[in-house]
C-alpha positions in Angstrom: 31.3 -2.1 19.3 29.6 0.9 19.4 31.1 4.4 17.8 30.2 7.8 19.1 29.1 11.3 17.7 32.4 12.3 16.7 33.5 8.6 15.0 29.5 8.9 13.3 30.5 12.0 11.5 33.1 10.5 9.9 31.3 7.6 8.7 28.5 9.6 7.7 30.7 11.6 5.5 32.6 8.4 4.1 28.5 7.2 3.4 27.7 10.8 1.5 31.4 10.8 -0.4 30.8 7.1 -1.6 26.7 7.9 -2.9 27.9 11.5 -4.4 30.5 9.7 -6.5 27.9 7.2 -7.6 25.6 9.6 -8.7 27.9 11.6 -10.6 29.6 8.4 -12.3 25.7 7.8 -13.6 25.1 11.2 -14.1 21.7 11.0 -12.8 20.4 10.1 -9.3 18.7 12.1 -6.4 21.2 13.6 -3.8 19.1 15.7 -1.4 18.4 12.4 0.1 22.1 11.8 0.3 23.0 14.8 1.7 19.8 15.1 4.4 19.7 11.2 5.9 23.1 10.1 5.7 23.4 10.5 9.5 20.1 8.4 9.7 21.4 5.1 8.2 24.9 5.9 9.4 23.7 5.0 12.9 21.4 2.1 12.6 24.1 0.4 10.2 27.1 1.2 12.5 25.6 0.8 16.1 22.8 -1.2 15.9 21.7 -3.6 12.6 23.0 -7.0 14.1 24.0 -8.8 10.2 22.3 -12.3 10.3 19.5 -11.2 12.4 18.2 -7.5 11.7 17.1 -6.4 8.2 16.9 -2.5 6.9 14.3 -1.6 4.2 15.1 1.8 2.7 11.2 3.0 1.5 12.6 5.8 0.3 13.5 3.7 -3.1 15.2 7.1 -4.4 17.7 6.9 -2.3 19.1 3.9 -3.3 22.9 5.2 -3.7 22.8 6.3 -0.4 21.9 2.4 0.6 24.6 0.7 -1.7 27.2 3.5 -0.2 26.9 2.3 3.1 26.0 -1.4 2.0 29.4 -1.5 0.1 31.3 0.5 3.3 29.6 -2.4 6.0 31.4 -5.2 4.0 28.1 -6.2 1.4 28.8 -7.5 -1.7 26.8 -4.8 -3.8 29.1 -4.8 -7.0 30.8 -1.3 -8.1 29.6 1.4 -7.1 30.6 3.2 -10.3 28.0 1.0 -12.5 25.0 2.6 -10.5 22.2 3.4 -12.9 24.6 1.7 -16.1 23.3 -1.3 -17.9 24.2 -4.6 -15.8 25.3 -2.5 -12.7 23.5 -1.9 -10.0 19.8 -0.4 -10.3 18.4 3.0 -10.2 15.8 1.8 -6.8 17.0 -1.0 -4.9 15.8 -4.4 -5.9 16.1 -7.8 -3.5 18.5 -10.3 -4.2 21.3 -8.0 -4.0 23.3 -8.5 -1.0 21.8 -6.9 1.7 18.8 -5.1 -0.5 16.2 -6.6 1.8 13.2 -5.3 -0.9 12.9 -4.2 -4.0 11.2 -0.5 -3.2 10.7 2.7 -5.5 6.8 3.1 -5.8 6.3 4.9 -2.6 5.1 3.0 0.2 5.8 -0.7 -0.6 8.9 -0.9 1.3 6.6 0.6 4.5 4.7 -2.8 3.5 7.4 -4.8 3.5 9.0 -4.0 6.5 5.7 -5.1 8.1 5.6 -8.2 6.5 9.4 -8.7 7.7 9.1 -8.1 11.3 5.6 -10.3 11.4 7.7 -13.1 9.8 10.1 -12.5 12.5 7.6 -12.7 15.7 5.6 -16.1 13.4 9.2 -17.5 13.9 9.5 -16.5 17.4 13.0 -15.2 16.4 14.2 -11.3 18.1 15.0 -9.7 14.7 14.5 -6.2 14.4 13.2 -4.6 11.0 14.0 -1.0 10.3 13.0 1.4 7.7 13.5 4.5 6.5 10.9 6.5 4.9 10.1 9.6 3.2 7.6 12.0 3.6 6.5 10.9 0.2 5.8 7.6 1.2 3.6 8.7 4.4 1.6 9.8 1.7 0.8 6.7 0.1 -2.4 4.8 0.9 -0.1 1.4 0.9 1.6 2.8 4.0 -1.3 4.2 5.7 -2.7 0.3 5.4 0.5 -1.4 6.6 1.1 1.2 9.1 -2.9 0.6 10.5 -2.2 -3.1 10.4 1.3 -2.8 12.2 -0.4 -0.9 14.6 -3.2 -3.4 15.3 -0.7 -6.4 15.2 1.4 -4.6 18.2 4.5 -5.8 15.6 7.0 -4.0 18.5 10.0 -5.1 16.5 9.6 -2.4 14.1 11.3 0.5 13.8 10.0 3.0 11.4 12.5 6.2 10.3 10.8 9.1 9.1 13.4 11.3 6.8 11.2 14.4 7.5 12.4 17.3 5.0 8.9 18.4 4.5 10.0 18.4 0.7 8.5 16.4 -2.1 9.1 16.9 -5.9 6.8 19.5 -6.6 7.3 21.7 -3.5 6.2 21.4 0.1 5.4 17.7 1.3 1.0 17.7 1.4 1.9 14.8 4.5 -1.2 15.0 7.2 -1.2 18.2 9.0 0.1 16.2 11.9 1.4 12.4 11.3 2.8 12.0 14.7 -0.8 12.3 16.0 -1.6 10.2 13.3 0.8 7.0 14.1 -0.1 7.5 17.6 -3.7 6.8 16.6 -2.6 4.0 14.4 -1.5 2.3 17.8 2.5 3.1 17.3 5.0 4.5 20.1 5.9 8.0 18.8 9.3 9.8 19.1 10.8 13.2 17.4 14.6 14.0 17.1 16.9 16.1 14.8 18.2 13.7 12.2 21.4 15.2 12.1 22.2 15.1 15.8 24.3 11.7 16.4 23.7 11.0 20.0 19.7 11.9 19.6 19.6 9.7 17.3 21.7 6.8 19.4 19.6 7.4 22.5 16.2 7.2 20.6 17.3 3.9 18.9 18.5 2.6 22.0 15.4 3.5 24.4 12.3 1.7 21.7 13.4 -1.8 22.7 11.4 -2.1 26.0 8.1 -0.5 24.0 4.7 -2.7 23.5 3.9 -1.1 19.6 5.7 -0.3 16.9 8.1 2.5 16.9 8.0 5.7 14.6 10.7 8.0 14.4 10.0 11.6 13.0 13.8 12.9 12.2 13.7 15.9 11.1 16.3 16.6 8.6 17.5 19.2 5.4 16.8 18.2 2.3 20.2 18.3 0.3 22.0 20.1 3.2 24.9 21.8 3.2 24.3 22.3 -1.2 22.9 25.7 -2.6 19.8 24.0 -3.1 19.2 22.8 0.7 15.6 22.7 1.9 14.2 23.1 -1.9 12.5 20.7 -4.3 15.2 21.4 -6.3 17.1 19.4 -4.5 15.2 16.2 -5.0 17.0 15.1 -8.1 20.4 15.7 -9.5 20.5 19.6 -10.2 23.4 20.5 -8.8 26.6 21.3 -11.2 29.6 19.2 -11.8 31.6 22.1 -9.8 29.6 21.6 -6.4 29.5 17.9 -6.9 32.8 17.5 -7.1 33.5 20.5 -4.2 30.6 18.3 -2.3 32.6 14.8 -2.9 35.9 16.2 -1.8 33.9 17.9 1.3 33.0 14.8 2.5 36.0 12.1 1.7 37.1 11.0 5.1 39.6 8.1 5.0 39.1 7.6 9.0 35.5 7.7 8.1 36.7 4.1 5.8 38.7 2.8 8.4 35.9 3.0 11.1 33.6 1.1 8.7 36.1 -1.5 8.1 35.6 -2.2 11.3 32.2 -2.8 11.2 32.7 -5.2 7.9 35.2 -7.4 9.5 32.7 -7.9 12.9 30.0 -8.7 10.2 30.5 -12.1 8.9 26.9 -13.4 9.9 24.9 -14.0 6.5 21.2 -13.1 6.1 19.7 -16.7 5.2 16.6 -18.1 4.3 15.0 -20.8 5.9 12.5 -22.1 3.4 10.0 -24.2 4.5 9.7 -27.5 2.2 6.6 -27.9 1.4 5.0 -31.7 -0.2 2.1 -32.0 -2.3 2.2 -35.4 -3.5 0.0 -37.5 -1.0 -2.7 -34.6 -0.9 -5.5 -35.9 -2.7 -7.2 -34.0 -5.6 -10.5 -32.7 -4.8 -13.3 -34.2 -6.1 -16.8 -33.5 -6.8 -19.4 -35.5 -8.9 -22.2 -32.4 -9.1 -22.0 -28.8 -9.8 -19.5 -27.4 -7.7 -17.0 -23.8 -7.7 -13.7 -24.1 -8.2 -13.4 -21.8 -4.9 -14.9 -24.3 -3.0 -12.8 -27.7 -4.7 -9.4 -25.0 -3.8 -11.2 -24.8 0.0 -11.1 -28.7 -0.1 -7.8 -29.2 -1.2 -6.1 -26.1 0.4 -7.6 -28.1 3.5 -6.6 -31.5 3.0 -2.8 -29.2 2.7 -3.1 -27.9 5.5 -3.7 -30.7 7.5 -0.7 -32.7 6.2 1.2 -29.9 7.8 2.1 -27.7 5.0 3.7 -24.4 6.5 2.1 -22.1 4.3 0.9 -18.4 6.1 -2.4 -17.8 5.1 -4.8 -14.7 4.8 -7.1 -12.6 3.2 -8.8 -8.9 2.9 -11.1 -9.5 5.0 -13.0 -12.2 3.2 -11.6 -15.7 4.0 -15.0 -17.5 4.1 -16.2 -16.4 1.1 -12.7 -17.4 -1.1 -12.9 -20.2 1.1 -9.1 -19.9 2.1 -10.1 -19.9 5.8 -10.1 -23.8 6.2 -10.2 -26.5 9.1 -6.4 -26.2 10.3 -6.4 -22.2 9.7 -5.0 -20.6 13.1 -5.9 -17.2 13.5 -2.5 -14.8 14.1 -3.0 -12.5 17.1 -1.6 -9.3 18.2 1.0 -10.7 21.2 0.0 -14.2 19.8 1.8 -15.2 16.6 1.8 -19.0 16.4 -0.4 -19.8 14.1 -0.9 -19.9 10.2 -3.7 -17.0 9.1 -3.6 -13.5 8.6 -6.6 -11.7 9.2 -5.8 -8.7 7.1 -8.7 -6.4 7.0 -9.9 -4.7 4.0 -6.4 -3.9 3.0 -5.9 -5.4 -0.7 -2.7 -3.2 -1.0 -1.3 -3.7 2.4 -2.0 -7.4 2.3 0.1 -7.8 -0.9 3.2 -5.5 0.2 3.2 -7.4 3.3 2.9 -11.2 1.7 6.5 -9.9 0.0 7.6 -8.9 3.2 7.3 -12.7 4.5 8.2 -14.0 1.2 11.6 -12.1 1.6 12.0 -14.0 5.3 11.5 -17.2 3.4 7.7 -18.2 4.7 5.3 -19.3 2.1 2.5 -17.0 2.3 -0.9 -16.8 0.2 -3.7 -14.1 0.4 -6.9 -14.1 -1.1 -9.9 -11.3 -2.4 -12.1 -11.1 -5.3 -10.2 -11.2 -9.3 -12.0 -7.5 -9.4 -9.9 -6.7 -6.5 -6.4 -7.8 -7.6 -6.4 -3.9 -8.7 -5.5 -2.6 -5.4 -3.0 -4.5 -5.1 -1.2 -4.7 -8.5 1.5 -2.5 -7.7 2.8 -5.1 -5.2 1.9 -8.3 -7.3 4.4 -6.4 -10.2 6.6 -6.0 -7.3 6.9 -10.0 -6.1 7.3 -10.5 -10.0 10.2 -8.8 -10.4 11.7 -10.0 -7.0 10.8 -13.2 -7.7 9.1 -14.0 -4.4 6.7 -16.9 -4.7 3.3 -15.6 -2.9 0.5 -17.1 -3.7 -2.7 -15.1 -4.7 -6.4 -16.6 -4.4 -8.5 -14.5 -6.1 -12.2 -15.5 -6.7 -15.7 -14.5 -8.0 -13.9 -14.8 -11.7 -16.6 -13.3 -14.1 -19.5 -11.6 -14.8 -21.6 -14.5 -13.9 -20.7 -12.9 -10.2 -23.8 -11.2 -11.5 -26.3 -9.4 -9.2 -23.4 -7.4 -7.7 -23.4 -5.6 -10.9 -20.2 -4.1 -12.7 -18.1 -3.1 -10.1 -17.8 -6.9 -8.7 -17.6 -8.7 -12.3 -13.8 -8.8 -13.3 -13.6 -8.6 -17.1 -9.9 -6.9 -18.0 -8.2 -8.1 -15.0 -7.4 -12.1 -15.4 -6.1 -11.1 -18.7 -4.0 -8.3 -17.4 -2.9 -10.4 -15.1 -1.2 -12.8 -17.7 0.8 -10.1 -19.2 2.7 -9.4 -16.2 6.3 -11.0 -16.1 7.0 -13.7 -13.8 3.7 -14.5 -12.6 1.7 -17.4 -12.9 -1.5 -17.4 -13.7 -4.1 -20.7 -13.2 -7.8 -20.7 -14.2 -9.2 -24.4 -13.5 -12.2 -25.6 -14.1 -11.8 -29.1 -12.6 -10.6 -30.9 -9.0 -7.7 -32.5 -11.1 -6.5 -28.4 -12.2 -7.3 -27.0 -8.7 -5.0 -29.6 -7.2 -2.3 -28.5 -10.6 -2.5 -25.0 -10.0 -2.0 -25.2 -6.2 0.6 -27.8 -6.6 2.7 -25.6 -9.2 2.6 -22.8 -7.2 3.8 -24.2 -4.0 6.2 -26.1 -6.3 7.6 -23.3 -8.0 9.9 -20.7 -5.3 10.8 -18.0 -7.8 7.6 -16.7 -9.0 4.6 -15.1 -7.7 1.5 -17.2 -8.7 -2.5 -16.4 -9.2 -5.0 -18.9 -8.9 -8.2 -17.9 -10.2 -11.7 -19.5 -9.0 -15.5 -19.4 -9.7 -18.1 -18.0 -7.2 -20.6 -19.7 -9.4 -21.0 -23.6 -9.4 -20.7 -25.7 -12.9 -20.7 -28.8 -14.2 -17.6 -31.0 -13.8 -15.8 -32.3 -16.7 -13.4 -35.1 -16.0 -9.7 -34.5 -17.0 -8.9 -37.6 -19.2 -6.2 -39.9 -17.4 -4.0 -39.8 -20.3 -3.8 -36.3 -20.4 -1.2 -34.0 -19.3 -2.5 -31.2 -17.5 0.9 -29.9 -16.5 1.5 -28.6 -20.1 -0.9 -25.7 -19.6 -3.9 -27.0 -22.0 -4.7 -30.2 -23.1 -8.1 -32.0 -25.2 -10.2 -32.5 -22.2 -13.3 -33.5 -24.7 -11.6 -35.3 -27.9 -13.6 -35.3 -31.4 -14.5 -38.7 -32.3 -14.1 -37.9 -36.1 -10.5 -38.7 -37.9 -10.2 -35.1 -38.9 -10.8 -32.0 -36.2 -12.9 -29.6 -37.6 -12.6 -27.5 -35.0 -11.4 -26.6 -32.0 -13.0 -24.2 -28.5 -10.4 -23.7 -26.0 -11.8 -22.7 -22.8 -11.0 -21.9 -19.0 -12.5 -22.5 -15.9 -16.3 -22.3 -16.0 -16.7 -21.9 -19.5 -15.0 -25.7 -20.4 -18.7 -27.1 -19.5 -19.9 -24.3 -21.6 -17.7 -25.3 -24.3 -18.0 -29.0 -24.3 -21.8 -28.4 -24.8 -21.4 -26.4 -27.5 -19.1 -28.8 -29.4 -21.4 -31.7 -28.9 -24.2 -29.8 -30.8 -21.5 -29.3 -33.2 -20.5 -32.7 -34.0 -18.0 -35.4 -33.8 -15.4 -33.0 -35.8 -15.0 -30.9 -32.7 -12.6 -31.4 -29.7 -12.4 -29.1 -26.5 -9.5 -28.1 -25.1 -9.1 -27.0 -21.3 -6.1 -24.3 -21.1 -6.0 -23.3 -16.8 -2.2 -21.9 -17.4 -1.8 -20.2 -20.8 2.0 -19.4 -19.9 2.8 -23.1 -19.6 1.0 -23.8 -22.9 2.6 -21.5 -24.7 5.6 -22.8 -23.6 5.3 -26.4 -25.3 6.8 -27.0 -28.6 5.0 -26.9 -31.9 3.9 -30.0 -32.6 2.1 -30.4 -29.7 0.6 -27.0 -30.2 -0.5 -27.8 -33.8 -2.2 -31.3 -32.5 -4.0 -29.4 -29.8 -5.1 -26.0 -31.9 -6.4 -28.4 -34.9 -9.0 -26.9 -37.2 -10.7 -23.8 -37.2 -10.0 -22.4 -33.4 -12.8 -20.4 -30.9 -11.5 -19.5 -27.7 -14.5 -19.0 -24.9 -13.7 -16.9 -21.8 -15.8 -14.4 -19.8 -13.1 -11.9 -20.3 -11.2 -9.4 -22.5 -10.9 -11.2 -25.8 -7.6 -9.5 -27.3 -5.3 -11.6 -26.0 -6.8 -15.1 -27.5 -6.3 -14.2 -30.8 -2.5 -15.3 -30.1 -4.1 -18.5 -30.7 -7.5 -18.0 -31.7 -9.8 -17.4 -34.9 -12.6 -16.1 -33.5 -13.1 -15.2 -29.6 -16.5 -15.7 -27.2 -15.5 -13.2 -24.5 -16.3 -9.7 -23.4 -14.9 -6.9 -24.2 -17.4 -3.9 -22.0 -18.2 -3.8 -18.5 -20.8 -6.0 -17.3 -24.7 -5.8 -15.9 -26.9 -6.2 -12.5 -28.9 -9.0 -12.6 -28.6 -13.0 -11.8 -25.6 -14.7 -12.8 -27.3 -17.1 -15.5 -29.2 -13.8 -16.9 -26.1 -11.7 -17.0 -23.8 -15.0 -18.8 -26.9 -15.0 -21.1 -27.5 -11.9 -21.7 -23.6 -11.6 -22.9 -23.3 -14.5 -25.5 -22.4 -17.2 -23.2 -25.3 -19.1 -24.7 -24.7 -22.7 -26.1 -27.2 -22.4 -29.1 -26.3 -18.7 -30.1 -22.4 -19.9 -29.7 -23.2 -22.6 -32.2 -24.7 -20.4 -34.3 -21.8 -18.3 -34.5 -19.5 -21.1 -35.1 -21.2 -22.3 -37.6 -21.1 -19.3 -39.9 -17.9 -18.9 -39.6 -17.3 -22.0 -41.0 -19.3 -21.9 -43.5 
């Protein structure tokens, strides 16, 4: 059914009583946007977000007790809304996997991401789902947004509905939006529409009138931030500074038991569940790459990736605008087209950020997405790679051209801090191979594993391959892939990716006291009890990786790595020139065990 203006009001003040209470129980929480877009997510959650089918993304993070309030009012099973912002109850910013919460959002502009990636899912499916979203002006401000609102724009994604809450407000006074962001959506390719956010049947007939349009739809509604408080239309109003006394005067204002009657309406027509149709995917009859020369680990995850893809594997594909040279854009890759969705690759542009908030976005619809740039790269896009961390969405990243030995492309293209970084983050996984055997582990872990986000991390540069012995486990995270010969290990080089050659050269000018051992997922090694640790870190231990070394010494006596920025020159030259040097690594060794 559909209510009109005068039912709305009620259930927009039910929506506002509800979120005030919240707030005050937690005694923190920001109410202007309470107060000023109630009206907003009133409509869409009353007269038009089929359950089942639709999905709502509230950008605006902040306003995350207006979202349970009318979450909890619609029949959701959010929890008490008395425990907002208390340990174990429901969170400060909306995070997915509550029911309903469609993305975890707060940084400003992921949930504008997400919302793409949502309603691309939907038109890859072929399915009529509508995303909306609701957005401040603080997220228009963003340069996630202005990606995903560029690449909605080029996709012609017209099942996307995007709510501007424009208050002209931000934290620290008047909003610095564009001078005119109407003029800049209608650039970006979007249908554009105005109306007063408070005005009920505007609002119905605006809503009702984008379904026949070719683009994506933005909404400017203008609204008052904190209305109807003494601190309307003021920064002040962002946050919680109003006192107990207008709160509660405020709260009372606003209690409508009508209002909660018309909503239980709405929550007894909604029975249809939001569910996720997960593809399943099957590794176990692609074959492991192989390679009997010098060969990059980008290219041996091209080969595999492609004997994946044509066994059928429904994974979504992509990358920032550099698919050949990560070698993700494979035989069986089908380019997704504006008006032309069936196929299975993204062509994202060079959007790192976008690309990333958008992957969640079709994680959260249950595809299987990966993406792919340079390791250096992965910076632009960290914010969202946190975000599918804590969500728990399994997106796969590809991120190549691992090291300094990029080389000639100088500093700026040779990733030194970022593959460590990378490990510390929560949740996500984290693969450096060095072989066919590890490529075909790390791709079939990630694909294996639907609760976190992984990173597979690849050479530009070819190297030497080293076979994986067949008695060895690779799935434990490190294993000896070069055993000593002597009874008694002497020592031990752990290494990653393209420095195992390195390493297994340097321990057979060593002697027969010395084993190797490859490590492409430190998470899962460290994961494995200690007497399997102790046989594999025997002896004095020298950890080799072109990267930060800090983090080895977990495990590690003495650390090959580098800990400045990196040089122009040739790969070889710049490796070199940095220590990764078989005689002057055995030199080192060598005194140190002196």
């Amino acid at each position: 059914m559909r209510f009109d203006a005068k039912q709305l009001k009620e259930m927009s003040k039910s929506v506002r009583a509800h979120a005030l209470n919240a707030v005050r129980s937690a005694g923190s929480g920001h109410v202007g946007i309470i107060l000023g877009a109630a009206d907003i997510i009133t409509v869409v959650y009353a007269n038009f977000l089929r359950r089942g089918r639709d999905k709502f993304v509230l950008s605006a993070g902040h306003g995350s007790a207006l979202l349970y309030s009318v979450l909890k009012l619609a029949g959701y099973n959010v929890g008490d809304l008395n425990s907002f912002r208390k340990l174990g109850g429901l969170p400060g910013h909306p995070e997915f996997g509550i029911d309903g919460v469609m993305a975890t959002t707060g940084p400003l502009g992921q949930g504008i991401g997400n919302a793409v990636g949502m309603a691309l899912a939907e038109k890859i499916r072929g399915t009529d789902g509508i995303v909306y979203c609701l957005c401040s002006d603080g997220d228009l401000m963003e340069g996630v947004a202005s990606e995903a609102v560029a690449f909605a724009g080029r996709y012609q994604l017209d099942n996307l509905i995007l709510i501007w809450d424009n208050n002209g407000i931000s934290i620290d006074g008047n909003a610095l939006t564009d001078m005119n962001v109407p003029d800049r959506m209608k650039a970006a390719g979007w249908n554009v529409a105005s109306v007063p956010g408070n005005d009920f049947n505007k609002v119905n007939r605006v809503l009702q009138k984008v379904s026949n349009k070719s683009e994506p739809t933005f909404i400017a509604a203008k609204t008052v931030i904190g209305a109807e408080s003494s601190l309307a239309g003021t920064s002040a109003a962002h946050g919680l500074a109003l006192s107990d006394s207008e709160m509660m005067r405020l709260i009372e204002k606003n209690i409508s038991p009508e209002g909660d009657n018309l909503w239980a309406l709405v929550a007894h027509d909604a029975v249809a569940k939001y569910v996720l149709n997960v593809p399943e995917i099957v590794t176990d009859t692609v074959p492991v790459p192989d390679s009997d020369k010098e060969i990059s680990t980008r290219e041996l995850s091209g080969m595999y990736l492609q004997s994946l893809i044509s066994s059928g594997a429904c994974l979504i594909g992509g990358s920032a605008d550099l698919g050949g040279s990560t070698n993700v854009k494979v035989k069986g890759s089908i380019d997704i087209l504006p008006t032309k969705f069936k196929g299975n690759y993204i062509n994202y542009g060079v959007r790192e950020h976008a690309m990333g908030a958008i992957m969640n976005g079709l994680a959260a619809s249950g595809l299987r997405p990966y993406g792919s740039t340079f390791l250096v790269f992965s910076d632009y896009m960290r914010p969202s790679i946190r975000l599918a961390a804590m969500s728990r969405l399994p997106v796969i990243y590809v991120f190549t051209h691992d090291s300094i030995a990029v080389g000639a492309d100088g500093p700026t293209h040779q990733p030194v801090e970022q593959l460590p970084s990378l490990r510390l983050m929560p949740n996500l996984n984290v693969y450096r191979p060095c072989n066919g055997d590890e490529v075909a582990y790390a791709w079939r872990s990630a694909i294996a594993d639907t609760v976190h986000p992984s990173a597979i991390i690849l050479s530009r540069q070819k190297f030497e391959q080293i076979e994986t012995p067949k008695n060895e486990n690779i799935s434990r995270g490190g294993y000896i892939i070069y055993p000593a010969t002597a009874r008694r290990v002497r020592v031990t080089i752990v290494a990653t990716g393209s420095e195992v050659p390195l390493a297994v050269a340097v321990a057979q000018k060593l002697g027969n006291a010395v084993q190797v051992v490859s490590m492409p997922s430190v998470a899962d090694f460290r994961h494995q009890d200690e007497k399997y640790k102790n046989k594999i870190l025997a002896g004095f231990v020298v950890a080799i990786e072109a990267a930060a070394t800090a983090p080895w010494f977990e495990f590690a006596d003495a650390v090959v790595g580098i800990d400045s920025f990196g040089v122009s020159g040739s790969g070889s030259d710049v490796y070199n020139h940095f220590g990764f040097d078989t005689d002057a690594i055995v030199r080192d060794i060598l005194k140190k065990i002196k």
